[in-house]
C-alpha positions as CSV (number, residue, x, y, z in Angstrom):
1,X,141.2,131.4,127.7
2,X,137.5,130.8,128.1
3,X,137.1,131.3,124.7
4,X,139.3,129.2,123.6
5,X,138.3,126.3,125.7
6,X,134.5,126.7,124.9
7,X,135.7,126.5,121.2
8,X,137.2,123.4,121.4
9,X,134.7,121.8,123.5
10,X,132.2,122.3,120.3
11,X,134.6,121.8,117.7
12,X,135.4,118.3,119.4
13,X,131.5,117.9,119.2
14,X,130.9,118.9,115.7
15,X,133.8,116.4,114.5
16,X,132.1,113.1,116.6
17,X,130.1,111.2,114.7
18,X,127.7,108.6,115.7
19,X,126.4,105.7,113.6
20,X,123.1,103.4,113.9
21,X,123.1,100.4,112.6
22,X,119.9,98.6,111.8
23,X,118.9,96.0,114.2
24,X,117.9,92.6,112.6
25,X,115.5,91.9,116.0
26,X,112.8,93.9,114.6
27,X,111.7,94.0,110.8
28,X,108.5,95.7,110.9
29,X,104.7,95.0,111.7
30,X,103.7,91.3,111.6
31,X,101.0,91.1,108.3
32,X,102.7,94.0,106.9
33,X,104.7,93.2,103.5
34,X,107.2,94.6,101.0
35,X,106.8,94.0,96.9
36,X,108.4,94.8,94.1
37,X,108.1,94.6,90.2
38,X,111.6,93.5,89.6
39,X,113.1,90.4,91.1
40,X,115.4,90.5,94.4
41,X,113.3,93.4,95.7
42,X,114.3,96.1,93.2
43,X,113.1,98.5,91.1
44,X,110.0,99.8,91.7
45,X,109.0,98.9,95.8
46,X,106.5,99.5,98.4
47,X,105.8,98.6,101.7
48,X,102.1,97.8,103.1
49,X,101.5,98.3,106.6
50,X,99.1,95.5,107.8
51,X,94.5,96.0,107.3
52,X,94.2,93.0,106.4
53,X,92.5,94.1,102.8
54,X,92.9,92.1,99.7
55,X,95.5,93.9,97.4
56,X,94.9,93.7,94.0
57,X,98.4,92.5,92.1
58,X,100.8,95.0,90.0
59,X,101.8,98.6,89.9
60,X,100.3,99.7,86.7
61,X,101.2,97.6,83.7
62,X,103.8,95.3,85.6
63,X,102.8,92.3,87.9
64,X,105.5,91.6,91.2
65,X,108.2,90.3,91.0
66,X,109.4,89.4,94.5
67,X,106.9,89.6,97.9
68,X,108.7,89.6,101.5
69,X,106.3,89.5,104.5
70,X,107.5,91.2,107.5
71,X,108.5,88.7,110.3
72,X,105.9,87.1,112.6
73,X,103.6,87.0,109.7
74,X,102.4,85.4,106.3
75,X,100.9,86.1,103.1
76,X,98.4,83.9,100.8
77,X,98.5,84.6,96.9
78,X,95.3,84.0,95.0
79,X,94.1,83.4,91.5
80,X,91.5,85.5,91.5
81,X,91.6,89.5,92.0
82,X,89.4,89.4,95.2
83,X,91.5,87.0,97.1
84,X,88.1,84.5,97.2
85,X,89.3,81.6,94.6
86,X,91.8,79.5,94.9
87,X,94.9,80.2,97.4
88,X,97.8,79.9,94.9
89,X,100.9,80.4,97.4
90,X,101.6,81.1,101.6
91,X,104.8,83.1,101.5
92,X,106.8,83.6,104.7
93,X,109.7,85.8,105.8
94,X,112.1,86.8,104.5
95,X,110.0,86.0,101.5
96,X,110.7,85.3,97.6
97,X,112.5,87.1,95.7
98,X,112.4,85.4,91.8
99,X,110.5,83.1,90.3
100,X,106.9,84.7,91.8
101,X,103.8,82.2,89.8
102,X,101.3,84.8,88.2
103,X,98.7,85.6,90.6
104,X,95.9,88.1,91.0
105,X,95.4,89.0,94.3
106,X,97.1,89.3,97.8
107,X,96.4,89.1,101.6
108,X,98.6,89.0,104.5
109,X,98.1,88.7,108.1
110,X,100.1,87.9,111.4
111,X,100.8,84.0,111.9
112,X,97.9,82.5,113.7
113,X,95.1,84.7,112.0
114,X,93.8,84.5,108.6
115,X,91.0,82.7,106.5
116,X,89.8,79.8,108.6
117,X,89.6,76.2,106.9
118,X,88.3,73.7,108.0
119,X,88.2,74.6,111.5
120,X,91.8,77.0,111.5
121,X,93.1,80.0,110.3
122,X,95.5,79.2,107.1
123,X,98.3,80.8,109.2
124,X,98.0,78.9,112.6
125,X,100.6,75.9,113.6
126,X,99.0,72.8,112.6
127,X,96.6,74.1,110.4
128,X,94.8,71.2,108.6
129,X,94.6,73.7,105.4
130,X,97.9,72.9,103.2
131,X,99.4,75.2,100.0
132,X,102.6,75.3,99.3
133,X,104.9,77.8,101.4
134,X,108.3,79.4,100.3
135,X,110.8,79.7,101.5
């Protein structure tokens, strides 16, 4: 009798099955991204935890396609390879999928830190500094 209860105590385990969905509340590390070499965030991907380093642009022969900062941050795409030239783009969350402008180099950070101009960093509310932002 023992034996049979204990059996179907853990059969009645094995069979439960419990699901997680993602939360939507949390999408990762503010100045962290996600890029891709086709559009809509496909083919070949990779995320970047935030270090605030310039990233060079492409993944071997192929230049991105689609860029989506994490929430709570930003990221500025430059002309020029070592992110000191002109600022091309600010991207924000959820980010761009198609349509990316060539550009050579890339550098996010969390909203209110970044490059200062004229007196703010790019990111912060207000900044005097304007470049186009999508979306």
């Amino acid at each position: 009798m023992f034996a049979t209860t204990l059996t179907l105590a853990v059969l009645s385990c094995l069979s439960l099955t419990i699901t997680a969905y993602p939360t939507t509340s949390k999408r990762g590390l503010p100045g962290a991204f996600y890029i891709c070499t086709a559009e809509n965030f496909s083919d070949n991907c990779r995320w970047v935890p935030p270090d605030n380093n310039c990233h060079i642009a492409g993944m071997g022969f192929v230049r991105p396609q689609s860029i989506g900062p994490d929430e709570g941050g930003y990221c500025l795409l430059y002309k020029d390879w070592d992110c000191n030239g002109e600022i091309i783009l600010k991207i924000r969350f959820p980010g761009i999928g198609e349509g990316l402008a060539p550009f050579q180099g890339i550098q996010c950070y969390p909203d209110g830190r970044g490059p200062i101009v004229n007196g703010a960093p790019v990111g912060a509310p207000g900044s005097p500094f304007q470049v186009p932002t999508l979306p």
